[in-house]
HTML snippet that shows the backbone in 3Dmol.js (N, CA, C, O; Angstrom):
<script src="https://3Dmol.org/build/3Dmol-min.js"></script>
<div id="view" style="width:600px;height:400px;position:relative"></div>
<script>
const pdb = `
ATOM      1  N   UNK A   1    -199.257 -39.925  30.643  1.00  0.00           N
ATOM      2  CA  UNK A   1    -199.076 -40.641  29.417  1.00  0.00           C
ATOM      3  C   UNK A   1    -200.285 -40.500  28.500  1.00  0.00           C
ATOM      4  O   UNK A   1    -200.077 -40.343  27.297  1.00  0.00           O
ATOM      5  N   UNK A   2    -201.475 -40.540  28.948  1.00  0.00           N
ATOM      6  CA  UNK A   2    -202.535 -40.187  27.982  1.00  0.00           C
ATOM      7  C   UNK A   2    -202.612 -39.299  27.175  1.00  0.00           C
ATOM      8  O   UNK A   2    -202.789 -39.401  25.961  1.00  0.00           O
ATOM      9  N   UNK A   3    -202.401 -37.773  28.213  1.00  0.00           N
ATOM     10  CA  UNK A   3    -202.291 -36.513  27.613  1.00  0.00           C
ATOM     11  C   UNK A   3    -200.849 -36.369  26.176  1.00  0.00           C
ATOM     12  O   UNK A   3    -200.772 -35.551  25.259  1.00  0.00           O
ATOM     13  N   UNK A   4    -199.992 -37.425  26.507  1.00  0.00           N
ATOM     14  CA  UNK A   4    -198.972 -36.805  24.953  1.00  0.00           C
ATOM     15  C   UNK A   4    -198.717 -38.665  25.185  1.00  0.00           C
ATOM     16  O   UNK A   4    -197.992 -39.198  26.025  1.00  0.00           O
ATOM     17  N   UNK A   5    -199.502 -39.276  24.231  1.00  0.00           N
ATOM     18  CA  UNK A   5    -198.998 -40.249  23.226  1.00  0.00           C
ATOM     19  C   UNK A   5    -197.882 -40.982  22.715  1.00  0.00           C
ATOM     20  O   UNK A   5    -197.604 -42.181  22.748  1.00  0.00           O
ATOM     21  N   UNK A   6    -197.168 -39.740  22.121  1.00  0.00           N
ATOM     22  CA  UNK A   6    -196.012 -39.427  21.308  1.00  0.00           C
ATOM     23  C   UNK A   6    -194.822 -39.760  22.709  1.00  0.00           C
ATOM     24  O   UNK A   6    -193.964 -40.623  22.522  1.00  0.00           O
ATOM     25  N   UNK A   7    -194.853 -39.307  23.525  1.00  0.00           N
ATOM     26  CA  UNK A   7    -194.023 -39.635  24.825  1.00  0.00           C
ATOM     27  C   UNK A   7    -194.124 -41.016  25.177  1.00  0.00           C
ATOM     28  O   UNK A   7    -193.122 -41.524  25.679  1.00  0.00           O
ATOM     29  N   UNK A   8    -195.000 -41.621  25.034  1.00  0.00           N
ATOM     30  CA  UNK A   8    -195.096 -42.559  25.771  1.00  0.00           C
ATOM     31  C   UNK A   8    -194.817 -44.229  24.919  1.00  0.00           C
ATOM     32  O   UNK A   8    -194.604 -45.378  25.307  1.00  0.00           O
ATOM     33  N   UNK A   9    -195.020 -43.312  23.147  1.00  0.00           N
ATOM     34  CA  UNK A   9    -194.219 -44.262  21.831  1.00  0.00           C
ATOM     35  C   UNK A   9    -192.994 -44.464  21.559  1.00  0.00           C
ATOM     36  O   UNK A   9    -192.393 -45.414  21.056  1.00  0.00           O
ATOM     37  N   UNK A  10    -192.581 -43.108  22.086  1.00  0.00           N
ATOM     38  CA  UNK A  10    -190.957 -42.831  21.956  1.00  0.00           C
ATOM     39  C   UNK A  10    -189.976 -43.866  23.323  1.00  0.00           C
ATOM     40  O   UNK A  10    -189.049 -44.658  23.150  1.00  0.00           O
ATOM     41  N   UNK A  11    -190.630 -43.450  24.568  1.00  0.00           N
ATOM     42  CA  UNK A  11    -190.250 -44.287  25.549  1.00  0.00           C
ATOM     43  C   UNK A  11    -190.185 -46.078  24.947  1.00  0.00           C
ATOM     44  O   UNK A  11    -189.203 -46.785  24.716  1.00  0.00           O
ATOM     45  N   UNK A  12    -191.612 -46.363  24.842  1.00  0.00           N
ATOM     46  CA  UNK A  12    -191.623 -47.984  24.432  1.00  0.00           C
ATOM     47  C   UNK A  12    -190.647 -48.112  23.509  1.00  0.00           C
ATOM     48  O   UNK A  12    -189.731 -48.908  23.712  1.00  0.00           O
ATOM     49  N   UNK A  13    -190.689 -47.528  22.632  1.00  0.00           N
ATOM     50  CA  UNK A  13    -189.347 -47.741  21.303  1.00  0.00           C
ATOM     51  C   UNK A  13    -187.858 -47.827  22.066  1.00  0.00           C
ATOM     52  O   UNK A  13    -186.904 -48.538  21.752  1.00  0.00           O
ATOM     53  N   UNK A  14    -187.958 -46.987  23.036  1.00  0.00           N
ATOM     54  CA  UNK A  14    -186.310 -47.018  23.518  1.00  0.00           C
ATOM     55  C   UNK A  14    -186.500 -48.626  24.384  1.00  0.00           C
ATOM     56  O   UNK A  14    -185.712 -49.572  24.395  1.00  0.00           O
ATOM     57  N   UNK A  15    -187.591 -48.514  24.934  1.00  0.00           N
ATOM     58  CA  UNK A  15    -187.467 -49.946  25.983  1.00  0.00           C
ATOM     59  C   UNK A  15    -187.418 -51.074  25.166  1.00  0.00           C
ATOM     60  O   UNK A  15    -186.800 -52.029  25.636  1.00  0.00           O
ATOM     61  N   UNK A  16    -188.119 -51.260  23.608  1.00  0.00           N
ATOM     62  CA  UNK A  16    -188.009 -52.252  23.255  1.00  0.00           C
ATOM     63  C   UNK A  16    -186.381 -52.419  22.475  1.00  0.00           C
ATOM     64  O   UNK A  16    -185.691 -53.415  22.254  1.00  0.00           O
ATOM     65  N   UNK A  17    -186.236 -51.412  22.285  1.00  0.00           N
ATOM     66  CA  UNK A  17    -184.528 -51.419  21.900  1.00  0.00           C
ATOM     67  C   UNK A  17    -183.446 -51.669  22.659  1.00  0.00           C
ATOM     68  O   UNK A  17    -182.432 -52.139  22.145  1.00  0.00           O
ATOM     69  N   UNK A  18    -183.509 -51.439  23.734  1.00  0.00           N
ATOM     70  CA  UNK A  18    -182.289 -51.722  24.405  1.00  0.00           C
ATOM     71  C   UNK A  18    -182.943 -53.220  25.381  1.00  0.00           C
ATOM     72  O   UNK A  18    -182.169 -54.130  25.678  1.00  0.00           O
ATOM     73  N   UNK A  19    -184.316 -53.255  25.747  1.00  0.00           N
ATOM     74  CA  UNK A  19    -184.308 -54.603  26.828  1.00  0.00           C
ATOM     75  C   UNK A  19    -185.527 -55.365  25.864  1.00  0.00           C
ATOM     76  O   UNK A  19    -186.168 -56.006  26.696  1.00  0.00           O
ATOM     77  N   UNK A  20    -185.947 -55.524  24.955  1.00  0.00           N
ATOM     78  CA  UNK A  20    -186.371 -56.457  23.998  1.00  0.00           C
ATOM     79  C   UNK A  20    -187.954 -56.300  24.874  1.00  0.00           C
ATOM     80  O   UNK A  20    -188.246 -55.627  25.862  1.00  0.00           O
ATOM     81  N   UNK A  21    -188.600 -57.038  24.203  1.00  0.00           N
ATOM     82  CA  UNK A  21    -189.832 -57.751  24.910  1.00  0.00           C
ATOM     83  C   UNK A  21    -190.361 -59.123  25.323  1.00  0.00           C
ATOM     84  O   UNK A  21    -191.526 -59.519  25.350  1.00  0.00           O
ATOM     85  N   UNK A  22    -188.891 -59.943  25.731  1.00  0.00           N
ATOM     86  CA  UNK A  22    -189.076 -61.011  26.566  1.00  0.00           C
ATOM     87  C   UNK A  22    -188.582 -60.991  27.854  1.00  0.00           C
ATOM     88  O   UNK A  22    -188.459 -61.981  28.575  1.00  0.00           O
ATOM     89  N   UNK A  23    -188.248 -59.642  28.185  1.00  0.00           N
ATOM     90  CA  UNK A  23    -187.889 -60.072  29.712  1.00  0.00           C
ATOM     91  C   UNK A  23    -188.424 -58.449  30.434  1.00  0.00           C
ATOM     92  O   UNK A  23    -188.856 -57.579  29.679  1.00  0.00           O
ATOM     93  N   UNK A  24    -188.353 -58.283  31.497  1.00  0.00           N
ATOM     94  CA  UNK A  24    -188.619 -56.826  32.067  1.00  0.00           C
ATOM     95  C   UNK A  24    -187.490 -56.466  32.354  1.00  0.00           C
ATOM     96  O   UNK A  24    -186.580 -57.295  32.389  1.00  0.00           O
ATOM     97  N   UNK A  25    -187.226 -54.851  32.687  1.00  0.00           N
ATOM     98  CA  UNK A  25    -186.070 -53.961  32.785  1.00  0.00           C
ATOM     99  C   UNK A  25    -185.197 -54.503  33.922  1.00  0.00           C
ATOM    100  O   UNK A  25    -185.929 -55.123  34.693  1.00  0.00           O
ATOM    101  N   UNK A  26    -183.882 -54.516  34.346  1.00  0.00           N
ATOM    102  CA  UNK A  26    -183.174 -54.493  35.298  1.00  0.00           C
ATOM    103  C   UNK A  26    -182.481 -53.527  35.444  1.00  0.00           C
ATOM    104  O   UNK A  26    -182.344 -52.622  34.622  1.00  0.00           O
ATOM    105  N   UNK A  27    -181.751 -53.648  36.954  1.00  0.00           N
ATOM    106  CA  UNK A  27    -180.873 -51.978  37.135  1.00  0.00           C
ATOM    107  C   UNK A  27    -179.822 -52.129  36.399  1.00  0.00           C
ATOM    108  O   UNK A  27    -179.136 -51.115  36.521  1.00  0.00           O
ATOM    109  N   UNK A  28    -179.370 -52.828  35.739  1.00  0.00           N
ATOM    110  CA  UNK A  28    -178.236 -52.687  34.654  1.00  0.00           C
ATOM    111  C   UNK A  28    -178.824 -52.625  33.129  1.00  0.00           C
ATOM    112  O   UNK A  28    -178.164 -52.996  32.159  1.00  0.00           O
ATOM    113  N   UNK A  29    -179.800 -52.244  33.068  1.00  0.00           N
ATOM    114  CA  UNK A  29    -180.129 -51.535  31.977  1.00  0.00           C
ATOM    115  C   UNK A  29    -180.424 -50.143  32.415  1.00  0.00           C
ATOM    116  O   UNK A  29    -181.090 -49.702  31.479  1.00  0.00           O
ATOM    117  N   UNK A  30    -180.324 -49.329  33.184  1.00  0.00           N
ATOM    118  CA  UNK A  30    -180.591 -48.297  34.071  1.00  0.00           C
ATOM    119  C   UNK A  30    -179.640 -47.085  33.286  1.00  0.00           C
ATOM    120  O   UNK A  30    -179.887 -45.880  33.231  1.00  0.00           O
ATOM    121  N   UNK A  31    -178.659 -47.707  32.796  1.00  0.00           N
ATOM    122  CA  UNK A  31    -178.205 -46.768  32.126  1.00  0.00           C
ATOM    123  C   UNK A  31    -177.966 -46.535  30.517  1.00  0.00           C
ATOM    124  O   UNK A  31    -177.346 -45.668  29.901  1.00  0.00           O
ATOM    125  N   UNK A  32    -178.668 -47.594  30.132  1.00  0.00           N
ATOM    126  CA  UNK A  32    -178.758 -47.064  28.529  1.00  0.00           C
ATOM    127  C   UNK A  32    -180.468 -46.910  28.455  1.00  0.00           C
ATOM    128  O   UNK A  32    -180.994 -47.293  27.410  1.00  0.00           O
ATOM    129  N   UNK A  33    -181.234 -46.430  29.402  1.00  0.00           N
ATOM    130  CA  UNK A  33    -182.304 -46.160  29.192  1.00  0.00           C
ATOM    131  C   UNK A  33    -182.341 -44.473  29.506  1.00  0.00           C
ATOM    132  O   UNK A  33    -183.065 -44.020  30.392  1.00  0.00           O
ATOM    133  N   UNK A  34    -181.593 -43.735  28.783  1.00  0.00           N
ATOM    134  CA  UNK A  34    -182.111 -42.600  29.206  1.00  0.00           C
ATOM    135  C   UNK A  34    -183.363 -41.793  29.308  1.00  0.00           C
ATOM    136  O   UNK A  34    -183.618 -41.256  30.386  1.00  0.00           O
ATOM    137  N   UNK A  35    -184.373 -41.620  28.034  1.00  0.00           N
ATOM    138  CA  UNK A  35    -185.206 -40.809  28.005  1.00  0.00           C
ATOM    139  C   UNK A  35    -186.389 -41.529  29.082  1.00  0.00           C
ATOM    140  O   UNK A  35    -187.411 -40.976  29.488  1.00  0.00           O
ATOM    141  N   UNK A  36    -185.927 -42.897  29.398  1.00  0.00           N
ATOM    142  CA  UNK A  36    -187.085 -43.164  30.691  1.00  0.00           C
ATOM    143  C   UNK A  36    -186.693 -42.517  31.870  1.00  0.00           C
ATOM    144  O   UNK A  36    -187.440 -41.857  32.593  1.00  0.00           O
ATOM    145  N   UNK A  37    -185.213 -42.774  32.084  1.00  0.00           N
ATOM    146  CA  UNK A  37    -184.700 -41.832  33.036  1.00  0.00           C
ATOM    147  C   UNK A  37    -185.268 -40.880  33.321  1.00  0.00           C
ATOM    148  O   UNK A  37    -185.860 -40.808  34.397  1.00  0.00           O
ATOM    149  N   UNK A  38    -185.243 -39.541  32.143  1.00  0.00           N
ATOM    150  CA  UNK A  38    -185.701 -38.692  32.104  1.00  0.00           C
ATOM    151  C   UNK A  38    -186.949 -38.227  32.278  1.00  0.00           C
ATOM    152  O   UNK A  38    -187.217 -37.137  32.783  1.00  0.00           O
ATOM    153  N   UNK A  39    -188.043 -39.343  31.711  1.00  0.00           N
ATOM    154  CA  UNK A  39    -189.139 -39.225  32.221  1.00  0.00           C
ATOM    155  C   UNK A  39    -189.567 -39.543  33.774  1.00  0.00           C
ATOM    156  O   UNK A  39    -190.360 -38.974  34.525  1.00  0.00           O
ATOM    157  N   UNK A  40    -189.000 -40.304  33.889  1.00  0.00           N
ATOM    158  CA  UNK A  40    -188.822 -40.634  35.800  1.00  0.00           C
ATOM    159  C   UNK A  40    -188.810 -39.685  36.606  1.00  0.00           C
ATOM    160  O   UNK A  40    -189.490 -39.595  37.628  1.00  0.00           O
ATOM    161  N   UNK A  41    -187.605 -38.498  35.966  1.00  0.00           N
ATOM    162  CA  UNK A  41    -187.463 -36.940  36.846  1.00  0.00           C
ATOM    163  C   UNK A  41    -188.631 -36.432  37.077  1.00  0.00           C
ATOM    164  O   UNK A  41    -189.210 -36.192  38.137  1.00  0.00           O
ATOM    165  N   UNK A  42    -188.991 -36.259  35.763  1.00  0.00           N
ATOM    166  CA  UNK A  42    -190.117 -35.204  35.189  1.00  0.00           C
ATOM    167  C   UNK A  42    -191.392 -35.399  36.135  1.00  0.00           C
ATOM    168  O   UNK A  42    -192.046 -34.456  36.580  1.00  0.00           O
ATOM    169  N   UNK A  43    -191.647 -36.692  36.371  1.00  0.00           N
ATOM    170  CA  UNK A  43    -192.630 -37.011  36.655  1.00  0.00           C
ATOM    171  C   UNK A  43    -192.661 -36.885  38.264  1.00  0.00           C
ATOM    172  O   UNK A  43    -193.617 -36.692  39.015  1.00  0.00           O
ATOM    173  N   UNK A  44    -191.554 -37.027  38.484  1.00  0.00           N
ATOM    174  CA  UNK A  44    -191.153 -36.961  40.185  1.00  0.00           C
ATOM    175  C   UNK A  44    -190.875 -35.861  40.674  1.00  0.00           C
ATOM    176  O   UNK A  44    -190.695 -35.692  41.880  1.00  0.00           O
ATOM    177  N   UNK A  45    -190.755 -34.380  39.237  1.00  0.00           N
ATOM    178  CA  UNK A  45    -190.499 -33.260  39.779  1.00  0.00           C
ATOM    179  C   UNK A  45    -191.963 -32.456  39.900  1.00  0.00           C
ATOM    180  O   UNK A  45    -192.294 -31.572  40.690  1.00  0.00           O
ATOM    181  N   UNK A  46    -192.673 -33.058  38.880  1.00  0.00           N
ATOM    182  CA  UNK A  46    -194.062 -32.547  39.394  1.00  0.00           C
ATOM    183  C   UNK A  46    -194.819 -33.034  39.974  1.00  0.00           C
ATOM    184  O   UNK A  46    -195.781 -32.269  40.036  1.00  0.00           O
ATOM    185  N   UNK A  47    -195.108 -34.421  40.780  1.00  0.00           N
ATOM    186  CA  UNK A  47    -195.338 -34.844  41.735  1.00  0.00           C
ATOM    187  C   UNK A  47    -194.292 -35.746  42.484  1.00  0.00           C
ATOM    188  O   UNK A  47    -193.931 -36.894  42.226  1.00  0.00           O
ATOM    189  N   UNK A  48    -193.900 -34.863  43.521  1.00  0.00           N
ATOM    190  CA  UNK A  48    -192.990 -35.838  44.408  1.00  0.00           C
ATOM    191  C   UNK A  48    -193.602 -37.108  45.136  1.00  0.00           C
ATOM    192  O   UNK A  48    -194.799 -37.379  45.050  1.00  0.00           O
ATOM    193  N   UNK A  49    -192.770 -37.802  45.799  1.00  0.00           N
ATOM    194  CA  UNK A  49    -193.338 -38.910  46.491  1.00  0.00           C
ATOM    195  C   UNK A  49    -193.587 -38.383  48.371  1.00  0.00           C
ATOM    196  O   UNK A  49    -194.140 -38.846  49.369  1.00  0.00           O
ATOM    197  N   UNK A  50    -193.019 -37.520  48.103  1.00  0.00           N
ATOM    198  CA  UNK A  50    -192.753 -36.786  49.611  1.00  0.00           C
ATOM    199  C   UNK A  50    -193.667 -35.403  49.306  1.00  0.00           C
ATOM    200  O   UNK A  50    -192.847 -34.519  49.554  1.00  0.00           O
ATOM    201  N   UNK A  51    -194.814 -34.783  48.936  1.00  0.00           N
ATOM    202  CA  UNK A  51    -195.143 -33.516  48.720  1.00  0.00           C
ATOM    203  C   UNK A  51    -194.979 -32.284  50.120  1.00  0.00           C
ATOM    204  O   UNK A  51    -195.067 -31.059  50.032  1.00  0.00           O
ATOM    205  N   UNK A  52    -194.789 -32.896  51.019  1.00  0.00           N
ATOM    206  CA  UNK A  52    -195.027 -31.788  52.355  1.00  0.00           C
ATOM    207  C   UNK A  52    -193.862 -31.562  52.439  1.00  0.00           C
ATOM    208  O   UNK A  52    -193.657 -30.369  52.661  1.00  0.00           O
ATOM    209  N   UNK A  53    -192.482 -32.492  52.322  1.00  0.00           N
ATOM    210  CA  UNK A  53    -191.177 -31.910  52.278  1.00  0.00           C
ATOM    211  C   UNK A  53    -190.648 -31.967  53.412  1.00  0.00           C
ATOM    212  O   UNK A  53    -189.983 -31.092  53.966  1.00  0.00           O
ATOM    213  N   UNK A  54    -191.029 -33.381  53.933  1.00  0.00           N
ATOM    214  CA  UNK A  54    -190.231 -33.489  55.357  1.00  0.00           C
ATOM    215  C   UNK A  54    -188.635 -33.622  55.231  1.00  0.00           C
ATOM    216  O   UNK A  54    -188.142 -34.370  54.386  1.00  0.00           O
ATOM    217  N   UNK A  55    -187.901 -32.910  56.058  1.00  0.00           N
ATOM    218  CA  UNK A  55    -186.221 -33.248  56.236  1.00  0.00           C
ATOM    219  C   UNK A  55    -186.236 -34.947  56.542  1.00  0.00           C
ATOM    220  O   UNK A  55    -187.005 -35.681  57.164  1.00  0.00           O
ATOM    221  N   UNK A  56    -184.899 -35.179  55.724  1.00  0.00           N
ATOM    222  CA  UNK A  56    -184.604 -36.107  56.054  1.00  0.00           C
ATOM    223  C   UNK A  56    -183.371 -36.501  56.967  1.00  0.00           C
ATOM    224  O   UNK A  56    -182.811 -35.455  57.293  1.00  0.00           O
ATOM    225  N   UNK A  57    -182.761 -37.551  57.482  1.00  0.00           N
ATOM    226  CA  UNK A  57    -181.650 -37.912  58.437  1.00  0.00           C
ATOM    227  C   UNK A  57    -181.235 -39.168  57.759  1.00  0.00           C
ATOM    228  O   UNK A  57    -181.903 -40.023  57.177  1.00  0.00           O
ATOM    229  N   UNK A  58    -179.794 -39.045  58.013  1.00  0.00           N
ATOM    230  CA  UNK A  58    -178.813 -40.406  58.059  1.00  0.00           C
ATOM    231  C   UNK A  58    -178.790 -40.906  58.854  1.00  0.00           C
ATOM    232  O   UNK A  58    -179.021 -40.135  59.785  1.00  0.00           O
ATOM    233  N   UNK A  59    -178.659 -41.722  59.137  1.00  0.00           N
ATOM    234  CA  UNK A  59    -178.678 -42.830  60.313  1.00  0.00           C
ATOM    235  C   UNK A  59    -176.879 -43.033  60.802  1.00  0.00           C
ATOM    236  O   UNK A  59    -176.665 -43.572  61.888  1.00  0.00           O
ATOM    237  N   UNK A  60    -175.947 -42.676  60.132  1.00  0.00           N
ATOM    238  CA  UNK A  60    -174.227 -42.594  60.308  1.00  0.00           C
ATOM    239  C   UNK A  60    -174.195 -41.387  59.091  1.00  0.00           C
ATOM    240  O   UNK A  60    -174.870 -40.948  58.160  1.00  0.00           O
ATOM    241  N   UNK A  61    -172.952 -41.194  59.779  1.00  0.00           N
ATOM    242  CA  UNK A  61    -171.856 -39.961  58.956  1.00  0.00           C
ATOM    243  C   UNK A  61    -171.578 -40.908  57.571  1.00  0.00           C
ATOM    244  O   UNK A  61    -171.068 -42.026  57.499  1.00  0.00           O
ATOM    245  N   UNK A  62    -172.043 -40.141  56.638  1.00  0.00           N
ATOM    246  CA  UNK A  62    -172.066 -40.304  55.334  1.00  0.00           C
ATOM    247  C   UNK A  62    -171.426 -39.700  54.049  1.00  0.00           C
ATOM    248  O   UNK A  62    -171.934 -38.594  53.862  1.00  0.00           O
ATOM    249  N   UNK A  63    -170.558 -39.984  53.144  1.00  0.00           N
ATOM    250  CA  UNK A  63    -169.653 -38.562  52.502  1.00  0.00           C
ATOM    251  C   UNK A  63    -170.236 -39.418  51.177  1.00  0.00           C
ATOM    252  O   UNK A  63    -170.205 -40.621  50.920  1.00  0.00           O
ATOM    253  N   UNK A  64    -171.010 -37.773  50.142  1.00  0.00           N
ATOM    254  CA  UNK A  64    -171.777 -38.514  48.885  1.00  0.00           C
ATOM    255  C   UNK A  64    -170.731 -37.084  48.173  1.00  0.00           C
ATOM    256  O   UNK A  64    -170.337 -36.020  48.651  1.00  0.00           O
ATOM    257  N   UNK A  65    -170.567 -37.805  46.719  1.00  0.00           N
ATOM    258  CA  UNK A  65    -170.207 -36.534  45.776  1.00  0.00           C
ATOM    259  C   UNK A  65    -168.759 -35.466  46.734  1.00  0.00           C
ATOM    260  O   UNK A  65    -168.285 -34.476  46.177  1.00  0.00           O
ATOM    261  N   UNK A  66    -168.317 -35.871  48.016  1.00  0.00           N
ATOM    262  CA  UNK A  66    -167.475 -35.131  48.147  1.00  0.00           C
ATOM    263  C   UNK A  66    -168.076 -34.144  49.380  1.00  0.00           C
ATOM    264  O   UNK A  66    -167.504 -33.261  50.018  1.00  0.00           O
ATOM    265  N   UNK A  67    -169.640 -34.718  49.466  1.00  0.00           N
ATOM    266  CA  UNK A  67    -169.728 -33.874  50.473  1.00  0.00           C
ATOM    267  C   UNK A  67    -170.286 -34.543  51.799  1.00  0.00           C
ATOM    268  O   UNK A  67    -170.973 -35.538  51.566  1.00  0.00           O
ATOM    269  N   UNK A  68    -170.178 -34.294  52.821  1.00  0.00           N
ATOM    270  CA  UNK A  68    -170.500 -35.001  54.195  1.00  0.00           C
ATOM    271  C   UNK A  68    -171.687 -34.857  54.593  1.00  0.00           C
ATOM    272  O   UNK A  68    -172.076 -33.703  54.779  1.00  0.00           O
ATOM    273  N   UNK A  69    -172.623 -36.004  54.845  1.00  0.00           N
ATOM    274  CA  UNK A  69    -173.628 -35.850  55.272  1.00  0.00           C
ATOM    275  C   UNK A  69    -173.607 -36.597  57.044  1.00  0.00           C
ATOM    276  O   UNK A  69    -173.436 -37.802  57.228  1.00  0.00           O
ATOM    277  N   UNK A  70    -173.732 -35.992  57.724  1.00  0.00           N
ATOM    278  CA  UNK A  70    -173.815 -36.363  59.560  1.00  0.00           C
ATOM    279  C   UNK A  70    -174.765 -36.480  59.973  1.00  0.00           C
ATOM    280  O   UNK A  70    -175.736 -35.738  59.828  1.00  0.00           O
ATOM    281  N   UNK A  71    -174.684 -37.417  60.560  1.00  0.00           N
ATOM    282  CA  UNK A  71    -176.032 -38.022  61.271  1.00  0.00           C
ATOM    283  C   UNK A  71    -176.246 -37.319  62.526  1.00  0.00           C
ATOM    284  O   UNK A  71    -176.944 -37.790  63.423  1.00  0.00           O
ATOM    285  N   UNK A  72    -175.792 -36.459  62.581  1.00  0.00           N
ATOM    286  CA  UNK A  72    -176.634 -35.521  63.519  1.00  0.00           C
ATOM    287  C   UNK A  72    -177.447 -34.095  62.908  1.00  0.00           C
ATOM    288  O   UNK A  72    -178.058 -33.284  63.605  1.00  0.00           O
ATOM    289  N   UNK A  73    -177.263 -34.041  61.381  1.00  0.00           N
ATOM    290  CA  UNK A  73    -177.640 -32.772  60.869  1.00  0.00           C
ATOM    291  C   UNK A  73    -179.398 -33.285  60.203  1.00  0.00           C
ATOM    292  O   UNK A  73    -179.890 -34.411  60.284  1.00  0.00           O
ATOM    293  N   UNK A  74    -179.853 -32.390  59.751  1.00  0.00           N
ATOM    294  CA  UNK A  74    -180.916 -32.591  59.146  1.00  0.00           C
ATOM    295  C   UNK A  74    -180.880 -32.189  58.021  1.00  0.00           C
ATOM    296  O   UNK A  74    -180.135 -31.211  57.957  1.00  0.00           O
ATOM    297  N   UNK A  75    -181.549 -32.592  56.573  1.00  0.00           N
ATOM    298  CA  UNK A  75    -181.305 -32.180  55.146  1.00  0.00           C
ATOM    299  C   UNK A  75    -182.884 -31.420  54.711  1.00  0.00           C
ATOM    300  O   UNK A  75    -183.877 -32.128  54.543  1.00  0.00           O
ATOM    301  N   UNK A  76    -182.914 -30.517  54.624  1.00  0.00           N
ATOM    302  CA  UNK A  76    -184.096 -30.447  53.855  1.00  0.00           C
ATOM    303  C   UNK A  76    -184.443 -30.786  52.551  1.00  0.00           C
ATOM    304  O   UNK A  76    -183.377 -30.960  51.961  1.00  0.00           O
ATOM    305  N   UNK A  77    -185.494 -30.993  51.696  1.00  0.00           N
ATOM    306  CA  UNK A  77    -185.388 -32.064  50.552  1.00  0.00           C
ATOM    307  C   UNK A  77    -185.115 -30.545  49.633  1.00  0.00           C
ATOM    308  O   UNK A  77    -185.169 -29.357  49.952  1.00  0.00           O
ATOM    309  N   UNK A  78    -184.803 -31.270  48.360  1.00  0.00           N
ATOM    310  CA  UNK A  78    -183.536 -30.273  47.444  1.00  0.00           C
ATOM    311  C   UNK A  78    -184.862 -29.382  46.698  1.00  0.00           C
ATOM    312  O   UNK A  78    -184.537 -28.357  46.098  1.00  0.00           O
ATOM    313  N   UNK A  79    -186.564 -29.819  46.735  1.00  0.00           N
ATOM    314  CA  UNK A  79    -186.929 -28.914  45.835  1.00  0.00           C
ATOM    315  C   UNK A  79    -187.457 -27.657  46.605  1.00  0.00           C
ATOM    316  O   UNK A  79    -188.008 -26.750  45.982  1.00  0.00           O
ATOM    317  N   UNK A  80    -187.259 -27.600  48.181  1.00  0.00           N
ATOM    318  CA  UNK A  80    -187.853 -26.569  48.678  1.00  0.00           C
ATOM    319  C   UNK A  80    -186.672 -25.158  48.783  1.00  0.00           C
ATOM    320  O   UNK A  80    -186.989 -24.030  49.159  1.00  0.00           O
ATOM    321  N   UNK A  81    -185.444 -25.539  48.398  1.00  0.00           N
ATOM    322  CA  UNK A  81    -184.467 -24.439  48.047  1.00  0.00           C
ATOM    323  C   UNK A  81    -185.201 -22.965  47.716  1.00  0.00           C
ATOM    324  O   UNK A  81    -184.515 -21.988  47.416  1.00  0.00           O
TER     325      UNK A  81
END
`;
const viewer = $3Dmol.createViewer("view");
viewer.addModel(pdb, "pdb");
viewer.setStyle({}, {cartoon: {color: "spectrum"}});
viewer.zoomTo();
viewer.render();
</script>
């Protein structure tokens, strides 16, 4: 946020527009906040929270988007593709 300003004016403007400045964000504002959204990625695509990229596991058979995730398989995380 230091390095570009302008990002970080544009964000506040959207936050004070859609959730005011008397209360803090909730997950049902989650979706008319896009460009924070977006900054959320950004920020998580160049530093992950996981950097070494351990696989992860389900704990039960799981079906997301149509596709099955089993708790006996292992996932590797999506940016080491």
């Amino acid at each position: 946020m230091v390095a570009y300003p302008e990002t970080q004016k544009r964000a506040q403007a959207e936050l004070d527009s859609i959730v005011g400045r008397d209360r803090v964000p909730t997950f049902s504002d989650f979706e008319h906040l896009p460009y924070i959204r977006g900054m959320v990625k950004e920020a998580l695509r160049w530093h992950p929270i996981d950097p070494v990229g351990l696989p992860h596991r389900v704990i039960q058979d799981d079906w997301y988007k149509g596709n099955a995730c089993l708790h006996i398989s292992l996932k590797p995380p999506a940016y080491l593709w």
